[in-house]
BAFIVEX-47746 format. One record per residue: x, y, z of N, C-alpha, C, CB in turn; residue in one letter. Coordinates in pm, whole numbers, plus 50000, padded with zeros to 5 digits. Glycine has a CB too. Layout:
<rs>
XYZXYZXYZXYZA/...
</rs>
This chain:
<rs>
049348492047205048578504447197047078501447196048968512547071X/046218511147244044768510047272044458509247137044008521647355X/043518501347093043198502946946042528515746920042298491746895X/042508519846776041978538946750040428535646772042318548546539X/039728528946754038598527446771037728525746882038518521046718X/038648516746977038178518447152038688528847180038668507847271X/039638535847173039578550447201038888563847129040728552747202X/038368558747046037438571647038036178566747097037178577846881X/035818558047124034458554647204034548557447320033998541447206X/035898553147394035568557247515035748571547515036288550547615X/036278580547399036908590047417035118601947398038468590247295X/034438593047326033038601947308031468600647417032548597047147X/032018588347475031438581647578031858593947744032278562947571X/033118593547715032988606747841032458621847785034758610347914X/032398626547653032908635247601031118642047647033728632347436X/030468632947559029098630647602028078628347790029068618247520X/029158627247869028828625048001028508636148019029678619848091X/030388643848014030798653648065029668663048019032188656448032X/029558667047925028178675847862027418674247906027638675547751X/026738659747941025248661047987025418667448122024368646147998X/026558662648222026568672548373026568678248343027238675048476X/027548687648246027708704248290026468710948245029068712848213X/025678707948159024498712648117023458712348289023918701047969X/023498699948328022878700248466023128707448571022948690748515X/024608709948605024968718748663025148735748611025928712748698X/025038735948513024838748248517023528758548484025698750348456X/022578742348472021238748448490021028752048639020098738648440X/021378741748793021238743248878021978756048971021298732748893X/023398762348874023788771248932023038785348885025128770048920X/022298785048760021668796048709020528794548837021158794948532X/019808786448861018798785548976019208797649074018858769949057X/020128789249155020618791949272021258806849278021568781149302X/022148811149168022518823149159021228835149150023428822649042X/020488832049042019298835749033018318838949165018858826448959X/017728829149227017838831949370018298841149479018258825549394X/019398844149444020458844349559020348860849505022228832949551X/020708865549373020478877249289018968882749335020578872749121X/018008875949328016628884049338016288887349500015298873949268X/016898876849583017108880949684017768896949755017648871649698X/018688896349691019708909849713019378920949645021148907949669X/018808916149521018418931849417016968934749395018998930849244X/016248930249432014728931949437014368944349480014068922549524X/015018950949616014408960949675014938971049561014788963349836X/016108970249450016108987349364015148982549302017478994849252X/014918998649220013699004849190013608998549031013739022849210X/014498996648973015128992048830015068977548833016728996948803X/015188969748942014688954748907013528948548838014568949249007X/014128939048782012858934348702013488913848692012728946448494X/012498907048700012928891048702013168894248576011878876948743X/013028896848451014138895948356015568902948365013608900048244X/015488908448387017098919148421017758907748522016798939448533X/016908904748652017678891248739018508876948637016148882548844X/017288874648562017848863848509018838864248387016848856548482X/019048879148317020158884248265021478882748344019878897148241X/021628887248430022668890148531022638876648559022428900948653X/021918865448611022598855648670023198847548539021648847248771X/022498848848428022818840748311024728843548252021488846548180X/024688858348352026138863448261027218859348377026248883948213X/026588855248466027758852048612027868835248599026918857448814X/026928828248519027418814448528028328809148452026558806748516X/028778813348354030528811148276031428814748445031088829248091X/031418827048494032308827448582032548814948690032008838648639X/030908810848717031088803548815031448784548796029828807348886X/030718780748653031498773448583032828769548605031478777848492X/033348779748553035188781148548035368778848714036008800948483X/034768777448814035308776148929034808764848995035178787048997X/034168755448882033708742548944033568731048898032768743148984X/034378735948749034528725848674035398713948726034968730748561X/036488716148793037208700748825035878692048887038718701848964X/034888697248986034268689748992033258683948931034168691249051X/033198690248795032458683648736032868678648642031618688048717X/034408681348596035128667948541035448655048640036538672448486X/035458653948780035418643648854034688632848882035508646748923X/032968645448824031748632848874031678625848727029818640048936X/031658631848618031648630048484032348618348480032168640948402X/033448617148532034388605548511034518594848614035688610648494X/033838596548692033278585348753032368579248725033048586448842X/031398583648661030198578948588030168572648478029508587248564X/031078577448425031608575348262031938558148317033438588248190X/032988558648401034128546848434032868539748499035768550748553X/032178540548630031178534048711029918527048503030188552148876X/029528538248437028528529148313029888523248246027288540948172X/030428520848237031878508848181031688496348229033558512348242X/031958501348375032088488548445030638479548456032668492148594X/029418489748475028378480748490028118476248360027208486148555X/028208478948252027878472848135029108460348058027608486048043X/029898453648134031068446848149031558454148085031268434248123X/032118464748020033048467747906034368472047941032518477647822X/034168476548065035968475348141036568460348118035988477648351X/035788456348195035918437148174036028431748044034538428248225X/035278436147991035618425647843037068434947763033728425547695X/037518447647825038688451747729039878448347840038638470147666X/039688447847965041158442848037041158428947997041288444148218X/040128421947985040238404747922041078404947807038698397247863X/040868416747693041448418047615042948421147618040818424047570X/043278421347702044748427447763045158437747749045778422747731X/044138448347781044528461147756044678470747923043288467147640X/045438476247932045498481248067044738490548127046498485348085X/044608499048248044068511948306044888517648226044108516048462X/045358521948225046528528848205045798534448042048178517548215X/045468523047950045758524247848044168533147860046248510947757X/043178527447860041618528847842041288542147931040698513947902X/042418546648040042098559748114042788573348014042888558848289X/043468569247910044048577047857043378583947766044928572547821X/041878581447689041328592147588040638598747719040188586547437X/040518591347848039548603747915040658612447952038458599648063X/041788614847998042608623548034043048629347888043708617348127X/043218627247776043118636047683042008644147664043318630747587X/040428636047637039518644647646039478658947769038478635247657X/040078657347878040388662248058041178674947956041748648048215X/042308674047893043458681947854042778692747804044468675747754X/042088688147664041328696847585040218705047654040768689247483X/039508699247771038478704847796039638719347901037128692247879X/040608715947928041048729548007041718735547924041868728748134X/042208732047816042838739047734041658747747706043538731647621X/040558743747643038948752447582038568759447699037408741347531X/038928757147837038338769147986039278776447987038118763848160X/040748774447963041998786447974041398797247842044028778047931X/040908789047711041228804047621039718808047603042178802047439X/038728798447551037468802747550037038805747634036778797447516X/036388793847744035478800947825035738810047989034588790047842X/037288812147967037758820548066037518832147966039318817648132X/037548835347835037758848747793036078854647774038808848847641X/035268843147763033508847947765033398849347906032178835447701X/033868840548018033788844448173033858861748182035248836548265X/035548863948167035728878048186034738887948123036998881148140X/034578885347973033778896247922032338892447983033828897347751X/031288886048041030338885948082029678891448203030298877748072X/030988884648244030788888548410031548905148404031888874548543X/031988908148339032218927848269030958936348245032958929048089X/030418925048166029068930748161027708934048225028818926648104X/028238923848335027138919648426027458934348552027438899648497X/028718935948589029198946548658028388959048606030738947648639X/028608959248494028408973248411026908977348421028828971548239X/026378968748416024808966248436024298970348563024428951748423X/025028963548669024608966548821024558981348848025668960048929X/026158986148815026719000848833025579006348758028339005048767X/025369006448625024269018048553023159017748551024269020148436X/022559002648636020949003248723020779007348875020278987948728X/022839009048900022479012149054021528997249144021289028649046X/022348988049155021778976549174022378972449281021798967949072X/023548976549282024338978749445024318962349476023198990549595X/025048952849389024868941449404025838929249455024458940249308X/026628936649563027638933449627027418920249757028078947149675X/027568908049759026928900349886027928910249994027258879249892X/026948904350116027358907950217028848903150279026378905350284X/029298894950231030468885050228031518891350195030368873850139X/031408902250044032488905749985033148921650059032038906249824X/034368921050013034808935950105034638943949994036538938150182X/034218957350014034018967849947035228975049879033378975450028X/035538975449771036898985149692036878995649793036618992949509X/038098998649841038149009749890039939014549821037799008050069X/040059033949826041299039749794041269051149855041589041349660X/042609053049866042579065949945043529075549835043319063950123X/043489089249844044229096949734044409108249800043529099349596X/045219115449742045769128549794046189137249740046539128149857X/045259154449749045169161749622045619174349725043509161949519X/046259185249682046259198149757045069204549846046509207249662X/043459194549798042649201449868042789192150012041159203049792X/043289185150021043379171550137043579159550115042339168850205X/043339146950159042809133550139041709126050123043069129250199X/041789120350049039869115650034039809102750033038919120149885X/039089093150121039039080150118038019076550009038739074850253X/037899064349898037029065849860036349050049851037259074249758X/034919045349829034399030349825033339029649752034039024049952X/033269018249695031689017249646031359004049654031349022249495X/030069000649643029458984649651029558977549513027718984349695X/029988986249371030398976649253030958989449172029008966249168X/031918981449067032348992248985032268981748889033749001149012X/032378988648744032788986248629033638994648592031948985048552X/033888991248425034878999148313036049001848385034299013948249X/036888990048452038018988648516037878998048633039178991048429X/036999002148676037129007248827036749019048793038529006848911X/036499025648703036319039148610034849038848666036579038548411X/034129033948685032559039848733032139031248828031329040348615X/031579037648942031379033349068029919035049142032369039749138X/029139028149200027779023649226027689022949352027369011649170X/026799036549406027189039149579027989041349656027079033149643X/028379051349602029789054649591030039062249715030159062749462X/031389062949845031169070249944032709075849913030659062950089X/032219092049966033759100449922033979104950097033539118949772X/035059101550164035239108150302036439117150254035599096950442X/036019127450314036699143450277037479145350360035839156550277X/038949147150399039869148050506040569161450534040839138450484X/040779166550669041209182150671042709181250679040549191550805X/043169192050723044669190550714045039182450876045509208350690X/044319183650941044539176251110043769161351086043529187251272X/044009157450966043519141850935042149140251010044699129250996X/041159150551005040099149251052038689147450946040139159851136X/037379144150947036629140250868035789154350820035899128750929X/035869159550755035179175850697033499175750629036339182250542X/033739164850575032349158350550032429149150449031269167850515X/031399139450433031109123450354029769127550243030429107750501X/030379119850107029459126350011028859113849942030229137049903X/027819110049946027129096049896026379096549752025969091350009X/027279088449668026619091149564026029078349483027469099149489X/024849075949411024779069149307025469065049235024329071949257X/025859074949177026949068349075028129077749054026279065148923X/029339072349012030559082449036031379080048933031379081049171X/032109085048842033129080948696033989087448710032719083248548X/035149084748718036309092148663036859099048599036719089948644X/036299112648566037079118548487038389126248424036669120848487X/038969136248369039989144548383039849152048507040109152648273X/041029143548580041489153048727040379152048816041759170748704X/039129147748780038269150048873036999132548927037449165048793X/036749131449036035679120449004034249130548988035549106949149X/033419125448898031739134448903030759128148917031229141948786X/030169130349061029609121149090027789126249133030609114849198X/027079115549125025919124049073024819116749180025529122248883X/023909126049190022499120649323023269122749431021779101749334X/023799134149479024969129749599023709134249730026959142449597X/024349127949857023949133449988024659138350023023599127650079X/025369150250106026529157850128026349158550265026689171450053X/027159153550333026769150050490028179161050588026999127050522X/027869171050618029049177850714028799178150837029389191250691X/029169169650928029289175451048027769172951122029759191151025X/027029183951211025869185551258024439192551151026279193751378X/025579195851082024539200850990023339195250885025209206550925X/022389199850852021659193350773022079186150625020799201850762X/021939173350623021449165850467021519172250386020199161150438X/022549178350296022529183850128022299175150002023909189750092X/021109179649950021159168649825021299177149715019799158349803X/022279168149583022909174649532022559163749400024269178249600X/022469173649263021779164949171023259158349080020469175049066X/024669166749139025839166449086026919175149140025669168448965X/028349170549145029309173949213030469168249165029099171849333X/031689178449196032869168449164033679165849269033769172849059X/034859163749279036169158349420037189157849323036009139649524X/037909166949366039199164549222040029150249326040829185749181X/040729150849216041149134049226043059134049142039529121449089X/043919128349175045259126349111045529110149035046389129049239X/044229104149094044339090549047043959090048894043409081049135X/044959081048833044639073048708043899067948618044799067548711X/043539063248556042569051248543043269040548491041349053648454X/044489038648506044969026448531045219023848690046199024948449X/045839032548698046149030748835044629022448913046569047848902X/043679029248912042229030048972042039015648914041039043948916X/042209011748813041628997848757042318986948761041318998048630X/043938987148823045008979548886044268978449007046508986248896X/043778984649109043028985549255042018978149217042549000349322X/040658980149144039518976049218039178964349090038248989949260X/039708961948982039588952348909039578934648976040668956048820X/038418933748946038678919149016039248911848897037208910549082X/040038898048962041068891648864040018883248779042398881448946X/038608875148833037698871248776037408878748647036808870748860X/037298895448626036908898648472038238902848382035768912148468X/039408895948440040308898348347040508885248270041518903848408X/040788883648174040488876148070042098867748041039828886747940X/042178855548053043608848348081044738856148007043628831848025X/044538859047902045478864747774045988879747808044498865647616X/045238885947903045348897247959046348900448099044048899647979X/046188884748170046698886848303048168893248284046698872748387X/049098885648200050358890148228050808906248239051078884148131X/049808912348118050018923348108049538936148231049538923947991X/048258928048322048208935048461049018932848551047198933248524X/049348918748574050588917148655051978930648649051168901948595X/052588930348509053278940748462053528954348536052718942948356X/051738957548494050868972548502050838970648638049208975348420X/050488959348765050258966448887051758964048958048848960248976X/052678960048955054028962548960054718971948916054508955148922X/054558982648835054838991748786054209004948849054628989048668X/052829004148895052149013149025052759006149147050249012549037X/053448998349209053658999849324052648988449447053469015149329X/051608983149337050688975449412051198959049403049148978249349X/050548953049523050478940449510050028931649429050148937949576X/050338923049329050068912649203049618906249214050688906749144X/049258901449351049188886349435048348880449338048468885349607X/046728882849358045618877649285045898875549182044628883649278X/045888885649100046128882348894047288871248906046968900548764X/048758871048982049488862948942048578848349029051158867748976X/048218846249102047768832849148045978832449023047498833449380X/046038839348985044608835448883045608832548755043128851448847X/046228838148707047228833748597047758819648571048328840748617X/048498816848708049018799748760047608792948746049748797548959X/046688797248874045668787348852045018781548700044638792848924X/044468793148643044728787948492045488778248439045148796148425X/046728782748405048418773648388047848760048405049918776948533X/047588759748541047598748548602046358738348561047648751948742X/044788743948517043828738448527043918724348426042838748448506X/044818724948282043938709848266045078699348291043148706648088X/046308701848374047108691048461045958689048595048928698148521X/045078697648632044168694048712042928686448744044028700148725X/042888687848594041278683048576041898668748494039938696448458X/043638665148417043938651748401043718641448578045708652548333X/044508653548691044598643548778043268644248813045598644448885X/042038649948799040778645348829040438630148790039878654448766X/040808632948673040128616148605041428603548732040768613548321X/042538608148750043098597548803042518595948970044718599548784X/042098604849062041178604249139039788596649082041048617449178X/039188599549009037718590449007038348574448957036288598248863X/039298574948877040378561548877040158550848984041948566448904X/040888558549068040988553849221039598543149290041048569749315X/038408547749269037328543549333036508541849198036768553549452X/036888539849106035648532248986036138520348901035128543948856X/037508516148899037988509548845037438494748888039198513248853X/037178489848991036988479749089035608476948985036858484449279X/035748465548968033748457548918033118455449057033668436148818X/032098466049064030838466049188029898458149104030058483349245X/028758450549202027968448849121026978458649184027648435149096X/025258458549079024208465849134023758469349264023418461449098X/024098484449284023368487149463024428489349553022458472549541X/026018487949436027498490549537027598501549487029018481149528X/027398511449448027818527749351027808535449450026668535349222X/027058537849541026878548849626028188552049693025808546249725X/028678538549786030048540149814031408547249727030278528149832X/030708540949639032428544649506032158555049489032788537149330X/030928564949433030878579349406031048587749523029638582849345X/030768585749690030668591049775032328591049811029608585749856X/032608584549816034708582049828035108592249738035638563949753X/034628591549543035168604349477034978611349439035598605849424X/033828618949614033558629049595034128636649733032218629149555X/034418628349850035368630449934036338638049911035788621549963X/036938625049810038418628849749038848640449712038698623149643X/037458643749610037418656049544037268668349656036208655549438X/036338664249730036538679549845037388681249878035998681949966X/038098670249981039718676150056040468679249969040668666350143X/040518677849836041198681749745040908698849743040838673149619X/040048700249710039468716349697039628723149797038058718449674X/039418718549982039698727050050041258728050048039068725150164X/041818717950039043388718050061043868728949961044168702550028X/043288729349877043368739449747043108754849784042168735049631X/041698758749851041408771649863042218775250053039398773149834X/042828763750126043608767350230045128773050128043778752350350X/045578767650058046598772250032046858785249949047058763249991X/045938784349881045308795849766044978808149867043618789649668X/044528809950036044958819850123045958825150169044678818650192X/047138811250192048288815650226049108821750123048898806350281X/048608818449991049488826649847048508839249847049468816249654X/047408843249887047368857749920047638864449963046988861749941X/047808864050100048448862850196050068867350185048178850250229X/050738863550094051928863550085052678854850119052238871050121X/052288846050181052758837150279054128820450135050578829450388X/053238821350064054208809949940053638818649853053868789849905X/054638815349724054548820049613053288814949543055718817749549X/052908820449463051638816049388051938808149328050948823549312X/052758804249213052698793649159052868781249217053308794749082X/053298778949330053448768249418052288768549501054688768549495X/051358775649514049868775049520048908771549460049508782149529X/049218770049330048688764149175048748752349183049458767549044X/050578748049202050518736749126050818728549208051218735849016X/050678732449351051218717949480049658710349469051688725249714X/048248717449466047298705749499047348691249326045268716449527X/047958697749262047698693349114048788683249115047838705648986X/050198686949146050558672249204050548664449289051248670049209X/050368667949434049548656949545048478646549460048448667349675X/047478656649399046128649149349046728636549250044978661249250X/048028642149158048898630749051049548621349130050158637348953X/050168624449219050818616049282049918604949366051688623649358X/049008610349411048478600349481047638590049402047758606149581X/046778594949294046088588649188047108578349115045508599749090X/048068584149060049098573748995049708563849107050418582248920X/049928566449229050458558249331049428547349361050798566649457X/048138547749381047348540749427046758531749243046208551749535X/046978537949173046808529949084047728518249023046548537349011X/048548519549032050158512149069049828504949119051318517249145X/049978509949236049218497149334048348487049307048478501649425X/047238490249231046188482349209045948469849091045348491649195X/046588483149034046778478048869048468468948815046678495748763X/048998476748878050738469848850051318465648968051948480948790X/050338461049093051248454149207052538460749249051668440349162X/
</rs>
């Protein structure tokens, strides 16, 4: 057995890496989001670079949670790469102690850190990035990239059909930010389109307010308030436009449930559920990937190679990940076998090639 003492060193030695990246990286994603935010929301009237850097500050837990394997990958290459340059791999395999043995507090430390992203910082993700929604919708910030598809529903009330969309919602889909209502006749024809600021759900009705009321040839109606009766829910409505990102891990099963019970597709919440499941068997086989290419004694001025290999590794890993993670939208495989096929390839191959190296 590893002695208790080399394993908590090495076990505080990554513990301490890992922290100093993610602190780096998630200063550089507050940048970039930030950026990317003042870019898009500058032109409303309600912006302000503090309000920007609110909003990007509450979207980087989300984005965190979606980039952490790689930054448990570089962490642990670095960790393993300052080992090796300071002989201390060397002087503990002299000691007769194995990979095997000395990779094992970093894949425990790996365990814990996804165990702490499944319950903590997936459940501050959801509520932040909730908040951050809520914010857009009630500054009217309309802060949708151009990339993303717009919520759209269609409903059907005795007065006709009404398609409806907006560029962000909060409070589960319950309030909506640019909101467009298309009004349908009985010959499935368009009667007129009503554009609003902002739109909420109420009893039987949506009320939606600052509207433009657009019919036909006729002139531009502006309207300081209006309603559209409505048959939809607000579960129902918040099963639709809820993204699986602000639902909070502890929560998923119970939407899964709820949008099976309306009649809708699960796909997302159940493949965000697995993915979870799955994350710290993911972020163990991370450490056995940086394994792979740091174990070897380089001397000074050989690193570039070894980190550039597991960071390779790490990409085809990720696209192979978000190719399959389409086809489980898709419908195409089940989600959980969308979860958990890149998480054992990544084990299998890490433990195979280490075998190899280490046990001939």
């Amino acid at each position: 057995m590893l002695p208790s003492t080399l394993s908590r060193y090495f076990f505080r030695r990554y513990v301490a890496t890992f922290i100093t990246y993610c602190l780096a990286i998630l200063f550089v994603i507050l940048l970039v989001d930030f950026n990317e935010s003042a870019r898009r929301l500058s032109g409303a009237a309600d912006y302000t670079v503090s309000l920007g850097l609110l909003i990007s500050a509450l979207r980087v837990p989300t984005v965190l949670q979606a980039v952490i394997p790689f930054v448990v990958l570089i962490a642990s290459i670095a960790t393993l790469l300052q080992l090796n340059r300071k002989y201390e791999l060397v002087v503990t395999r002299a000691a007769g102690v194995s990979a095997w043995q000395f990779l094992a507090p970093i894949i425990v430390a790996n365990l814990l850190i996804g165990a702490l992203s499944i319950t903590a910082l997936n459940t501050f993700a959801a509520k932040s990035l909730q908040f951050a929604e809520t914010i857009i919708v009630e500054r009217n910030l309309g802060a949708r990239s151009p990339t993303d598809n717009a919520p759209w529903l269609r409903q059907r009330t005795d007065e006709g059909d009404t398609v409806l969309g907006a560029r962000a919602t909060s409070d589960g889909g319950t309030k909506l930010s640019d909101a467009s209502f298309f009004l349908f006749d009985e010959d499935q024809r368009i009667k007129e389109r009503l554009e609003a600021e902002h739109a909420e759900l109420g009893d039987g009705v949506w009320v939606l307010t600052k509207v433009r009321r657009i019919r036909g040839s006729e002139p531009v109606e502006l309207l300081e308030t209006t309603t559209v009766p409505t048959s939809l829910k607000a579960e129902f409505v918040g099963e639709s436009l809820t993204s699986p990102d602000t639902v909070p891990f502890f929560e998923l099963s119970g939407k899964i449930a709820t949008a099976k019970s309306f009649g809708l597709p699960a796909t997302s919440y159940e493949m965000q559920f697995h993915r979870l499941v799955a994350l710290p068997a993911l972020l163990a086989a991370m450490t056995l990937i940086a394994a792979m290419v740091s174990l070897k004694f380089v001397r000074f001025g050989q690193s570039l190679t070894v980190i550039l290999g597991g960071i390779l590794a790490g990409f085809v890993l990720y696209v192979v990940s978000e190719l399959i993670q389409a086809f489980a939208n898709a419908g195409t495989i089940p989600p959980v076998v969308a979860a958990w096929l890149p998480v054992l390839v990544a084990s299998a191959l890490g433990t195979t090639v280490l075998l190899h190296k280490e046990d001939g």
